[in-house]
VONU-955733 format. One record per atom (N, C-alpha, C): x, y, z; atom name; residue in one letter; residue number from 0. Coordinates in steps of 0.05 Angstrom, whole numbers. Layout:
residues N
px:X, py:Y, pz:Z, atom:CA, type:A, seq:NUM
...
***
This chain:
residues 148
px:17, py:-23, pz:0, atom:N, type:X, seq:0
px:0, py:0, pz:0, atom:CA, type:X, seq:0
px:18, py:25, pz:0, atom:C, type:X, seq:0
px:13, py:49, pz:-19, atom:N, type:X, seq:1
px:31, py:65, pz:-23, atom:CA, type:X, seq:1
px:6, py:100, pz:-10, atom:C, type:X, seq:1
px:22, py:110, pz:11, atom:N, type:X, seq:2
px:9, py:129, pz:24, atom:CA, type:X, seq:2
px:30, py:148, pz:25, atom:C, type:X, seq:2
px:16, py:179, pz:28, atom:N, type:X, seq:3
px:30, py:207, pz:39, atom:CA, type:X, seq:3
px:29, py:206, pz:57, atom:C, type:X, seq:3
px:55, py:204, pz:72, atom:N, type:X, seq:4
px:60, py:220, pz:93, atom:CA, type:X, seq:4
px:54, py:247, pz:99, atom:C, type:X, seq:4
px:64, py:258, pz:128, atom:N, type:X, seq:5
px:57, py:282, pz:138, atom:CA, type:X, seq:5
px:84, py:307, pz:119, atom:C, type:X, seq:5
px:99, py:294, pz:112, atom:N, type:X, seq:6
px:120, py:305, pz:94, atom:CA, type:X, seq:6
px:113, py:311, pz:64, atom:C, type:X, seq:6
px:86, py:294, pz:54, atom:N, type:X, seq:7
px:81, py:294, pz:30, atom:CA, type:X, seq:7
px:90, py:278, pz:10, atom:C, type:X, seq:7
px:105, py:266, pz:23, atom:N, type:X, seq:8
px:124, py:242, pz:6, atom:CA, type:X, seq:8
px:120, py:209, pz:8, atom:C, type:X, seq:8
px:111, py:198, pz:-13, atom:N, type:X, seq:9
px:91, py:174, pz:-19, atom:CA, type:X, seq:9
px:112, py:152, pz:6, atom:C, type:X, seq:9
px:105, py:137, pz:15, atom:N, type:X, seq:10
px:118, py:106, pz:17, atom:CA, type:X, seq:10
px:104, py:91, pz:15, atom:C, type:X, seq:10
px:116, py:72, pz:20, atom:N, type:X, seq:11
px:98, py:40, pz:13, atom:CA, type:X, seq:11
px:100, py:24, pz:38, atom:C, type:X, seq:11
px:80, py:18, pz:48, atom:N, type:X, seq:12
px:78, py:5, pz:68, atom:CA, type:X, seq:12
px:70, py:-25, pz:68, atom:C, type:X, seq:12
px:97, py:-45, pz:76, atom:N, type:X, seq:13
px:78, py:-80, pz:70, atom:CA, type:X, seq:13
px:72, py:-85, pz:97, atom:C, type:X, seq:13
px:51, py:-100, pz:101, atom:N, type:X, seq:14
px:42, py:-117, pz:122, atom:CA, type:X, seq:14
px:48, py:-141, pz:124, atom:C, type:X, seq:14
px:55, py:-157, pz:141, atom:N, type:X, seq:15
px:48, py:-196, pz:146, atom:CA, type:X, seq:15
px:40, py:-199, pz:166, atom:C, type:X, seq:15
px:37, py:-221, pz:161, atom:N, type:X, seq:16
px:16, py:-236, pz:185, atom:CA, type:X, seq:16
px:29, py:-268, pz:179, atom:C, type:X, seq:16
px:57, py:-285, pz:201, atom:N, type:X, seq:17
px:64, py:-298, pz:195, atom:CA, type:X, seq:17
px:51, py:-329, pz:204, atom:C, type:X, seq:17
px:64, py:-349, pz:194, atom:N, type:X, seq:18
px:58, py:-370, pz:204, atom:CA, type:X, seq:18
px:68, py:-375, pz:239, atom:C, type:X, seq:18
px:44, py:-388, pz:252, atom:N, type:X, seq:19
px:49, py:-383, pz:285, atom:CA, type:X, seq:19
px:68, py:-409, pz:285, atom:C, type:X, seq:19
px:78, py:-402, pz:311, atom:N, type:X, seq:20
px:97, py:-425, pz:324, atom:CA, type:X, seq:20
px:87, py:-443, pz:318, atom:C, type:X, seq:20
px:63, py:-454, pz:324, atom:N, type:X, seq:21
px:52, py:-482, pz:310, atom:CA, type:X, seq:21
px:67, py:-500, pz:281, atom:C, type:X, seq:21
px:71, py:-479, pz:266, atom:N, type:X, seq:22
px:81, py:-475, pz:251, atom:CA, type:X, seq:22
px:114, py:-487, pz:244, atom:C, type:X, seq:22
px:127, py:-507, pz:231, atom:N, type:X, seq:23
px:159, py:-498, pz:226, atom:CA, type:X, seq:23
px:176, py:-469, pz:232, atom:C, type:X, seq:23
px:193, py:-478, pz:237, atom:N, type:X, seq:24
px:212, py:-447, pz:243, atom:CA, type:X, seq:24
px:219, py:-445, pz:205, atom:C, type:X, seq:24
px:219, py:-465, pz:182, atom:N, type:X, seq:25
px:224, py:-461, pz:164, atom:CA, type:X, seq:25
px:212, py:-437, pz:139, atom:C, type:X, seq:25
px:182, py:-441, pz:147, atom:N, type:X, seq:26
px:163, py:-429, pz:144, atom:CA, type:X, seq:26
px:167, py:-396, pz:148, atom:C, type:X, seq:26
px:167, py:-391, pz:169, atom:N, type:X, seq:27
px:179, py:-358, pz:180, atom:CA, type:X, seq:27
px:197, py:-350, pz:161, atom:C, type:X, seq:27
px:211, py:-374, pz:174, atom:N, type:X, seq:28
px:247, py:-366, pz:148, atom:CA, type:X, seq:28
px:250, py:-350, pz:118, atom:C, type:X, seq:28
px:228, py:-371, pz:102, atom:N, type:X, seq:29
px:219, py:-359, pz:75, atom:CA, type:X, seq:29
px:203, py:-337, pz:85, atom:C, type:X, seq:29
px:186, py:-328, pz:98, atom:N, type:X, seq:30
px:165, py:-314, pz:100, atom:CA, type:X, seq:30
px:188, py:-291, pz:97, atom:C, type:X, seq:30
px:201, py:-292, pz:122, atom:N, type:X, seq:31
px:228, py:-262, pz:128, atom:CA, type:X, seq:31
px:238, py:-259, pz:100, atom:C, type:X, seq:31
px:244, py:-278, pz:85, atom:N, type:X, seq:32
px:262, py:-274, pz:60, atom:CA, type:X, seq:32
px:250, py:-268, pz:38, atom:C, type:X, seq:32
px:225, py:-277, pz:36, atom:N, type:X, seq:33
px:212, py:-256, pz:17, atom:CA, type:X, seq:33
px:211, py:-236, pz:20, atom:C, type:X, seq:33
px:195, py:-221, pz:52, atom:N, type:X, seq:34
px:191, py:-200, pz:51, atom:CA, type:X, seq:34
px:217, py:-177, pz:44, atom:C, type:X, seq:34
px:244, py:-189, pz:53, atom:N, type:X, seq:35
px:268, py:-174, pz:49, atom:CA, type:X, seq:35
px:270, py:-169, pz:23, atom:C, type:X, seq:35
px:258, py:-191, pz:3, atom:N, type:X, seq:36
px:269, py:-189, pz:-24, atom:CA, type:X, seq:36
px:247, py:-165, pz:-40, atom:C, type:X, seq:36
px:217, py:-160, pz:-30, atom:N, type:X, seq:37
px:207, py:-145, pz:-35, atom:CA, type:X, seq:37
px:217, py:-114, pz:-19, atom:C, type:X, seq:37
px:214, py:-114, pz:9, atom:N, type:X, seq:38
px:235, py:-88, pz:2, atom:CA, type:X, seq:38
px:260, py:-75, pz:-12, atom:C, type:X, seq:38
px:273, py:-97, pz:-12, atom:N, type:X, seq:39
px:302, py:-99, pz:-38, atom:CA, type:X, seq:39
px:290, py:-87, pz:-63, atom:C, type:X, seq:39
px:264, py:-97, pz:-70, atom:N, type:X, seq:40
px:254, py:-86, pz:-100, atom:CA, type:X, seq:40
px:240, py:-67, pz:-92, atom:C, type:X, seq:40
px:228, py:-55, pz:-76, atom:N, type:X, seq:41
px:208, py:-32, pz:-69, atom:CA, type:X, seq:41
px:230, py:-6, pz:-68, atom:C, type:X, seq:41
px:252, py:-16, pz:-55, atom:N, type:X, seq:42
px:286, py:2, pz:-52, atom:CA, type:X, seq:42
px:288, py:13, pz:-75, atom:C, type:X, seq:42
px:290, py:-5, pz:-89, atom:N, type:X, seq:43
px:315, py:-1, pz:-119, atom:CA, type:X, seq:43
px:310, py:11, pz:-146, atom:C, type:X, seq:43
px:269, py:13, pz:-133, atom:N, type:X, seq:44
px:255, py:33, pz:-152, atom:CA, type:X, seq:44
px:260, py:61, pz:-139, atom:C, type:X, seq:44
px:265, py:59, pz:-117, atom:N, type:X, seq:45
px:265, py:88, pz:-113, atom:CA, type:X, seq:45
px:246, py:92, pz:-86, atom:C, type:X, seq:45
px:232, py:75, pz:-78, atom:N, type:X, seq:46
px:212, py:80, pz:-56, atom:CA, type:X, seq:46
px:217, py:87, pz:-32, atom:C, type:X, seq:46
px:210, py:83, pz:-6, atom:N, type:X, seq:47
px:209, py:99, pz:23, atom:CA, type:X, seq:47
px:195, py:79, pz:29, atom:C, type:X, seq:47
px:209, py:51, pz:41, atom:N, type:X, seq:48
px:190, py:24, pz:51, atom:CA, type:X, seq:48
px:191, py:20, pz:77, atom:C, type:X, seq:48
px:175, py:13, pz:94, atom:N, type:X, seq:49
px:163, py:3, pz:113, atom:CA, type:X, seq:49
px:153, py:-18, pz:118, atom:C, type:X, seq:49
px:162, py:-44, pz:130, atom:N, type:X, seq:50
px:150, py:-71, pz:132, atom:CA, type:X, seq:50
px:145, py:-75, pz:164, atom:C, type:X, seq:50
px:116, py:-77, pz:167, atom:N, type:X, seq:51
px:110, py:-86, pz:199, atom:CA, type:X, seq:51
px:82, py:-112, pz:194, atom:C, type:X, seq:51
px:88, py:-120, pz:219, atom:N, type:X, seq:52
px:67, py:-134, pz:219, atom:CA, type:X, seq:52
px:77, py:-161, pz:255, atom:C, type:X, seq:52
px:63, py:-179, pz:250, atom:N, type:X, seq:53
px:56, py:-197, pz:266, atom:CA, type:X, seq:53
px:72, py:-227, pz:251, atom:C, type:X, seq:53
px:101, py:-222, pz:258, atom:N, type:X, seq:54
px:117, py:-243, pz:247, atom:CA, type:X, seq:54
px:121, py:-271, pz:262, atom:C, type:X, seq:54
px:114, py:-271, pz:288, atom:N, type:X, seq:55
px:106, py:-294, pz:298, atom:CA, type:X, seq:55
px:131, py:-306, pz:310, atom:C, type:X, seq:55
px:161, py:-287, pz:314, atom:N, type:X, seq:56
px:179, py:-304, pz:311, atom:CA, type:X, seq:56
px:184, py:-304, pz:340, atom:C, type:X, seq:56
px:203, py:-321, pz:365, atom:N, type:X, seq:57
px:196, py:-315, pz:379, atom:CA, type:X, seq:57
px:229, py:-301, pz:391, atom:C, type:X, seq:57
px:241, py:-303, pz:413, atom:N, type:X, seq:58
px:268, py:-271, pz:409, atom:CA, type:X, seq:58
px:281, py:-309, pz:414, atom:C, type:X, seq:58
px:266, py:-325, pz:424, atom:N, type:X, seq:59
px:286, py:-354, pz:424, atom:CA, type:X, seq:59
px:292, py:-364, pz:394, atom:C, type:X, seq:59
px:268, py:-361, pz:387, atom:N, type:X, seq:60
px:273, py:-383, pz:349, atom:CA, type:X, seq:60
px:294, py:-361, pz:334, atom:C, type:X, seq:60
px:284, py:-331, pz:339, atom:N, type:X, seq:61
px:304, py:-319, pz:326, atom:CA, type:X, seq:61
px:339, py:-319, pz:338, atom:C, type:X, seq:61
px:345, py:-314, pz:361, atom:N, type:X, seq:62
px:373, py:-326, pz:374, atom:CA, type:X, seq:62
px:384, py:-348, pz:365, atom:C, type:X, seq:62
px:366, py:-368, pz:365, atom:N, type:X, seq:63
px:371, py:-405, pz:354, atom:CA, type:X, seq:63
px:387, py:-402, pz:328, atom:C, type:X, seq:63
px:371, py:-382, pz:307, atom:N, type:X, seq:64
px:366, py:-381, pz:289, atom:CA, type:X, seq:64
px:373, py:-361, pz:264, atom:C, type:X, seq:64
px:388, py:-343, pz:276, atom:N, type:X, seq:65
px:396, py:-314, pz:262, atom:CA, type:X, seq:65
px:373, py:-295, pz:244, atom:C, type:X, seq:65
px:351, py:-304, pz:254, atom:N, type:X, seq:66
px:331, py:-300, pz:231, atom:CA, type:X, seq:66
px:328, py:-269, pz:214, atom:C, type:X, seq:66
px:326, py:-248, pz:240, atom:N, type:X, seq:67
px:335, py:-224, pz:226, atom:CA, type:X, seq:67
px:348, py:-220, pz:215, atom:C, type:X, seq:67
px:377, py:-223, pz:227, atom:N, type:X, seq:68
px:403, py:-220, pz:222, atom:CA, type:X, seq:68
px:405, py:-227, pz:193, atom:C, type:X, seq:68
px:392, py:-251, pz:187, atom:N, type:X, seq:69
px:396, py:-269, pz:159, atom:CA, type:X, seq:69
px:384, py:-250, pz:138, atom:C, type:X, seq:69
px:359, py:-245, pz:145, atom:N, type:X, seq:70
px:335, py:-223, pz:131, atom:CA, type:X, seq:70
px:344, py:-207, pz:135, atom:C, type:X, seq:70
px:318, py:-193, pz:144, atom:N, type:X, seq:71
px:301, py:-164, pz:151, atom:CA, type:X, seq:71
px:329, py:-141, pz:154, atom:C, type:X, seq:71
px:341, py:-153, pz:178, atom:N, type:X, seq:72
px:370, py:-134, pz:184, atom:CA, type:X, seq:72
px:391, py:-129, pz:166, atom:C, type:X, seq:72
px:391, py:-142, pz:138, atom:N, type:X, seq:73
px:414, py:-141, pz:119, atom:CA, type:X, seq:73
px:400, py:-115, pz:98, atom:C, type:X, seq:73
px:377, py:-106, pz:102, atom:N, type:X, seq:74
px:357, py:-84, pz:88, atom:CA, type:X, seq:74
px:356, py:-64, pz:105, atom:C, type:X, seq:74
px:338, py:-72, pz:122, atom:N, type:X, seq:75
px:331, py:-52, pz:142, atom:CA, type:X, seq:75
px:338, py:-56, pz:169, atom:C, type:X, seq:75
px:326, py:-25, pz:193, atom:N, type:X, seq:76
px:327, py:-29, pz:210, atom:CA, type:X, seq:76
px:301, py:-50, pz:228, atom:C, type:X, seq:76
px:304, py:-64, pz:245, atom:N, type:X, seq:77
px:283, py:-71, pz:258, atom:CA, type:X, seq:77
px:279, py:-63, pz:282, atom:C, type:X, seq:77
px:252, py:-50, pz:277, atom:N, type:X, seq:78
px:242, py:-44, pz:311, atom:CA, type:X, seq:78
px:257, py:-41, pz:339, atom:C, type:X, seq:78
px:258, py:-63, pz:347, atom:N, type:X, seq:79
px:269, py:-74, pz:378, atom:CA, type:X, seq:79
px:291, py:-75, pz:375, atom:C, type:X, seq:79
px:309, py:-87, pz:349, atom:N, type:X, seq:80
px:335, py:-95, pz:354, atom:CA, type:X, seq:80
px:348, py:-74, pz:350, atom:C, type:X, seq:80
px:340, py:-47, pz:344, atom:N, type:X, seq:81
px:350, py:-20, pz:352, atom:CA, type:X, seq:81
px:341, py:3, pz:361, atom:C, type:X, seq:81
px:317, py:-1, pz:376, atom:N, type:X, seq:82
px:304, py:20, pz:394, atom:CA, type:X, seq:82
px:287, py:5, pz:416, atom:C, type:X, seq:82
px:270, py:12, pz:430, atom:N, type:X, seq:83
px:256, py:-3, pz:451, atom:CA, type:X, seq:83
px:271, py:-17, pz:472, atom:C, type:X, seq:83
px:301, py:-4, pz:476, atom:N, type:X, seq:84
px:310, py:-22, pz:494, atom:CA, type:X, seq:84
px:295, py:-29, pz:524, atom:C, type:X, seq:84
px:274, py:-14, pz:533, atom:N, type:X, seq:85
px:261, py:-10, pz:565, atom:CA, type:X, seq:85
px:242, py:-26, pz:553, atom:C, type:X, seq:85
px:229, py:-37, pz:529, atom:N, type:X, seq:86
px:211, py:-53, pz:528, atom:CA, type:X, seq:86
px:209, py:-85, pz:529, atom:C, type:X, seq:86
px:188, py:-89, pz:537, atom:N, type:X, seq:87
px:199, py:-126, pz:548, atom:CA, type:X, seq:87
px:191, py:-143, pz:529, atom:C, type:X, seq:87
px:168, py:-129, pz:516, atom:N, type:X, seq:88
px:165, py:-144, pz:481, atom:CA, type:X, seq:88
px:129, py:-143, pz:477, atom:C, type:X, seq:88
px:124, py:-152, pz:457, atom:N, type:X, seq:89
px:92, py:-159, pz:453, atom:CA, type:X, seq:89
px:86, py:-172, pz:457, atom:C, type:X, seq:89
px:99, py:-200, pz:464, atom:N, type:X, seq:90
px:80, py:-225, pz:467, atom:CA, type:X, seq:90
px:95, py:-232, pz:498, atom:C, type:X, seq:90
px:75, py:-252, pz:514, atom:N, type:X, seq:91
px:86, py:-269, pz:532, atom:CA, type:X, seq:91
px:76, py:-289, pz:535, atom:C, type:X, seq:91
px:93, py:-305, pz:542, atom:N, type:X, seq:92
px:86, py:-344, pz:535, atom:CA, type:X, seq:92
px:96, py:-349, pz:556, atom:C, type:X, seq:92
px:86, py:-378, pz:560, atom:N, type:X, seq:93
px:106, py:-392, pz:584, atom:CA, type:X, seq:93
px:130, py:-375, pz:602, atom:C, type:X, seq:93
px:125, py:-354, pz:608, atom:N, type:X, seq:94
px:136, py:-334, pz:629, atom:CA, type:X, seq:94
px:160, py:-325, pz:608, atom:C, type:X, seq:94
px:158, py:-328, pz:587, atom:N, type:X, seq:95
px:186, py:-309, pz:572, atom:CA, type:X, seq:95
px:169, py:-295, pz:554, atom:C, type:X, seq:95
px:181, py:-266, pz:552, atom:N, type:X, seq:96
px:178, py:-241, pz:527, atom:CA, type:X, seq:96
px:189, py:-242, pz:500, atom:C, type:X, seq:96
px:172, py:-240, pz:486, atom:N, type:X, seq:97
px:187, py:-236, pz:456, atom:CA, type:X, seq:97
px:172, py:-211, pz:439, atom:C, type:X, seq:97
px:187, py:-208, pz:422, atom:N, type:X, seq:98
px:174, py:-194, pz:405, atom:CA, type:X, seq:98
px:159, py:-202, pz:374, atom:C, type:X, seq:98
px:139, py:-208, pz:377, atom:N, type:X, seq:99
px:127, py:-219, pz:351, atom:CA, type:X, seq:99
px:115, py:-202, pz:326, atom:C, type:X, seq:99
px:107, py:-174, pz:342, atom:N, type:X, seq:100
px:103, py:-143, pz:320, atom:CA, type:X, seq:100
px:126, py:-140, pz:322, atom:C, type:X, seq:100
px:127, py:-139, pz:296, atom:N, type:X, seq:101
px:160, py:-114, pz:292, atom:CA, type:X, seq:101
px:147, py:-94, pz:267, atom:C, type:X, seq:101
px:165, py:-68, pz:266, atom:N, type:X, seq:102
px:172, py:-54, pz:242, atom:CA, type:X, seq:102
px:196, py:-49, pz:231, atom:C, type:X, seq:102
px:202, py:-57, pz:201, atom:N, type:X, seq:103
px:226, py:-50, pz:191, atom:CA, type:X, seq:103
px:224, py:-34, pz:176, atom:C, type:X, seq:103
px:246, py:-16, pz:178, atom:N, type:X, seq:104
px:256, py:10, pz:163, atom:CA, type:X, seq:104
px:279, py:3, pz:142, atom:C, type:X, seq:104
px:264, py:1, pz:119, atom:N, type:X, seq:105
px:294, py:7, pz:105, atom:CA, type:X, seq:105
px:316, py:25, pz:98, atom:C, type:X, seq:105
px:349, py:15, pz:108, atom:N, type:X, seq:106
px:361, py:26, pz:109, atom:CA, type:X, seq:106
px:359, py:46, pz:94, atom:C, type:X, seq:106
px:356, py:46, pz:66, atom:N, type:X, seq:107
px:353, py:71, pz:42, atom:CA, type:X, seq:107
px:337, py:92, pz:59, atom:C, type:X, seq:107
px:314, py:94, pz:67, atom:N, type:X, seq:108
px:299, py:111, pz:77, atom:CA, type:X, seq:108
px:308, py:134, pz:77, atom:C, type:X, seq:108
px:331, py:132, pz:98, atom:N, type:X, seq:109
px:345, py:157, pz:96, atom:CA, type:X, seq:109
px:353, py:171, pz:84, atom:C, type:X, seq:109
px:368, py:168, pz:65, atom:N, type:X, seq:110
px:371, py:176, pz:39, atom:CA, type:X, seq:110
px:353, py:198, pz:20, atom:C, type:X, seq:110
px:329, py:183, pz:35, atom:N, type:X, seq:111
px:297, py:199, pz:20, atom:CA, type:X, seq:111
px:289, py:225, pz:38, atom:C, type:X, seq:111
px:304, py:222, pz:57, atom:N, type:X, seq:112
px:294, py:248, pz:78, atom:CA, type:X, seq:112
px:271, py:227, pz:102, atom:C, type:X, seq:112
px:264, py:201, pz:99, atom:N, type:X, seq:113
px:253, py:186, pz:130, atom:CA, type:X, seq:113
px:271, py:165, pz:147, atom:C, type:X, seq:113
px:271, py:182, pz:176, atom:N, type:X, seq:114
px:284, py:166, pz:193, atom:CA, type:X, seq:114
px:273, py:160, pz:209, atom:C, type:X, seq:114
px:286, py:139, pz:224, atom:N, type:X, seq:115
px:263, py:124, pz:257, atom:CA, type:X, seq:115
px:278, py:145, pz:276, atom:C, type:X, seq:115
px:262, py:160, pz:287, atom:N, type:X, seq:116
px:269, py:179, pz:303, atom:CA, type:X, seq:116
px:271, py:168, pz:335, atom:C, type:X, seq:116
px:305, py:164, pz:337, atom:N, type:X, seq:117
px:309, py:154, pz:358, atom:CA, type:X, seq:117
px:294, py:157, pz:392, atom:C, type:X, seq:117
px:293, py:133, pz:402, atom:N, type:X, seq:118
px:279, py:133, pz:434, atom:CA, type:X, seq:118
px:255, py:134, pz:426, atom:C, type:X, seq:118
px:242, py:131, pz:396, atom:N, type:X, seq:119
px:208, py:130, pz:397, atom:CA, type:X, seq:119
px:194, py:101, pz:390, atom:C, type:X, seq:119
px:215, py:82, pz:393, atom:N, type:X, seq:120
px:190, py:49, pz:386, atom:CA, type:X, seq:120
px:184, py:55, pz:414, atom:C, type:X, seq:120
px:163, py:41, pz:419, atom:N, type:X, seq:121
px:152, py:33, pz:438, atom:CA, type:X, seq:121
px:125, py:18, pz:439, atom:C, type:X, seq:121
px:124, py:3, pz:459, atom:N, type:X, seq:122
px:105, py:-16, pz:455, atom:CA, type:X, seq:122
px:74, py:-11, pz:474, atom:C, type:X, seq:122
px:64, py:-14, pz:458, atom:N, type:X, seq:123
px:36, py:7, pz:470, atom:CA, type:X, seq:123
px:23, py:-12, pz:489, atom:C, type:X, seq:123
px:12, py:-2, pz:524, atom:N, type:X, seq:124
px:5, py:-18, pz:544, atom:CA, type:X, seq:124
px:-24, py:1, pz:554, atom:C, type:X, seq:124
px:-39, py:-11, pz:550, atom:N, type:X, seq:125
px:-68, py:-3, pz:562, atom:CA, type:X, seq:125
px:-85, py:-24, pz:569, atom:C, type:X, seq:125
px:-101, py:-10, pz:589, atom:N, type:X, seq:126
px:-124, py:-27, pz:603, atom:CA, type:X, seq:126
px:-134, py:-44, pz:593, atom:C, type:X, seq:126
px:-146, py:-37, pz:563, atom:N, type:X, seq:127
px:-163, py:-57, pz:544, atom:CA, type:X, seq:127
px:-141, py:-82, pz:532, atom:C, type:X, seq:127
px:-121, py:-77, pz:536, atom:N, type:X, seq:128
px:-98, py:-89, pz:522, atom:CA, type:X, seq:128
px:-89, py:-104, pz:544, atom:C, type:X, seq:128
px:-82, py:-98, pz:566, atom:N, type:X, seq:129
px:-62, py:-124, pz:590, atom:CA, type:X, seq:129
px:-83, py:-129, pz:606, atom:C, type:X, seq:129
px:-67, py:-144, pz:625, atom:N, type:X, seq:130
px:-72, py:-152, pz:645, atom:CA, type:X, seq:130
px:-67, py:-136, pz:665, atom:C, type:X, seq:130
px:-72, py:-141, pz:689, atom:N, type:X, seq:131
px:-65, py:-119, pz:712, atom:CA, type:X, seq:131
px:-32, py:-128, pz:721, atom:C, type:X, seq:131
px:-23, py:-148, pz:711, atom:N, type:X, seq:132
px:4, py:-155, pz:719, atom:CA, type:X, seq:132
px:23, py:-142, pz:692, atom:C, type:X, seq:132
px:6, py:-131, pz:677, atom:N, type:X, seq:133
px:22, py:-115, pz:661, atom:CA, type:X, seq:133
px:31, py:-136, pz:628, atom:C, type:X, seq:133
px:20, py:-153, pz:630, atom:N, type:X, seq:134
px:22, py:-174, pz:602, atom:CA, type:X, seq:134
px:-4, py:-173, pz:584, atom:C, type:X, seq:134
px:5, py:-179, pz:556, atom:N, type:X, seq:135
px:-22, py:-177, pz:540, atom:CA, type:X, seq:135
px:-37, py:-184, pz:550, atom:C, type:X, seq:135
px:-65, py:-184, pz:539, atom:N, type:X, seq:136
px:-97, py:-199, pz:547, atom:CA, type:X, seq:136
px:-100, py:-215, pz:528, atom:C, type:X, seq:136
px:-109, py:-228, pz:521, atom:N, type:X, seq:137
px:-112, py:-247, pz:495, atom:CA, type:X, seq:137
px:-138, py:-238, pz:482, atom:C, type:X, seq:137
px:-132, py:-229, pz:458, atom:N, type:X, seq:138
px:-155, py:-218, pz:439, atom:CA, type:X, seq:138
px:-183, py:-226, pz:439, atom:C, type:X, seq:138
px:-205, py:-218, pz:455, atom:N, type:X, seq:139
px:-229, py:-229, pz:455, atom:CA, type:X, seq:139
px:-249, py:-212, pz:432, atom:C, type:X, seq:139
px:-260, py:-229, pz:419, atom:N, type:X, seq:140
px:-271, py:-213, pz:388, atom:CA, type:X, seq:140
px:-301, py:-203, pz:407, atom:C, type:X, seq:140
px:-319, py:-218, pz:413, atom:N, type:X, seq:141
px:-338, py:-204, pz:420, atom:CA, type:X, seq:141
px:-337, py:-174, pz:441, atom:C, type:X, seq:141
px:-315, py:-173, pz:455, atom:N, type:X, seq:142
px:-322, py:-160, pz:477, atom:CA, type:X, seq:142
px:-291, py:-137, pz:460, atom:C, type:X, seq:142
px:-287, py:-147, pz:444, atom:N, type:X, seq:143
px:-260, py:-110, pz:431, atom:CA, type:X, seq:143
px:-246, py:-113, pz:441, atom:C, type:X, seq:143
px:-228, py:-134, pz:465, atom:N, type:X, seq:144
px:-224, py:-121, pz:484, atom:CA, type:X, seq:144
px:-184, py:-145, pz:474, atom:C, type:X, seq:144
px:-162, py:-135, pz:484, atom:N, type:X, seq:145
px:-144, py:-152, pz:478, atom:CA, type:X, seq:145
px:-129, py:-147, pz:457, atom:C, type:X, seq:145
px:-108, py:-158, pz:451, atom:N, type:X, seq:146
px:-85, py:-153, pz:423, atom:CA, type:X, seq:146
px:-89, py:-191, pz:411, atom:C, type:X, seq:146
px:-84, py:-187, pz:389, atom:N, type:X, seq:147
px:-75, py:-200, pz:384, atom:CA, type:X, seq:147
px:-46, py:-210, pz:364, atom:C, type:X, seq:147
***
């Protein structure tokens, strides 16, 4: 999807929505590598790209695994792995944090006049969204209420 910014200047914004843990870690793998290869071509025309979404990965499969590092990070910046350091992540499982939203910035960006304006990821915590211990809520469709 290609939108104006508050600068007036078009980018292109991709979304995903990856395969869950349930899922192979193989699965993700391609998922990350496409999406890199479409910012690579969204870049090279000339664009101002942005890739976020709900990648599913978890901060273990990615450690295991180099997964950014392999992808997303050889293009762009990602999210957490260079801002959000006070954040504990989006998801929590079996008592460990990960981050499963991310946004990546591609490196070029800058170049175009858009940067991630340091100390501003952050990960958004509200009533309708956690728990009172401060962890997501789990997305309930009837009642609005939760992230997913």
């Amino acid at each position: 999807m290609s939108v104006l910014g508050p600068n007036k200047k078009e980018f292109t914004f991709l979304i995903g929505h990856f395969p869950s843990q349930a899922s192979p870690t193989k699965l993700r793998q391609q998922a990350l590598e496409y999406a890199t290869e479409l910012m690579k071509g969204l870049a090279a025309q000339g664009k101002i790209v942005i890739f976020g979404g709900d990648l599913n990965v978890t901060d273990e499969e990615d450690h295991q695994n180099s997964l950014f590092a392999n992808t997303l990070e050889t293009v762009s910046f990602v999210s957490h792995k260079i801002d959000c350091k006070d954040c504990e992540g989006s998801h929590f499982h079996r008592g460990r944090w990960s981050f499963l939203d991310i946004l990546a910035i591609h490196k070029d960006n800058a170049k175009k006049g858009w940067e991630l304006v340091p100390n501003s990821v952050q990960v958004v915590k509200t009533a309708e969204h956690t728990k009172p211990n401060g962890t997501p809520l789990r997305f309930n469709f009837e009642e609005q209420l939760g992230v997913s």
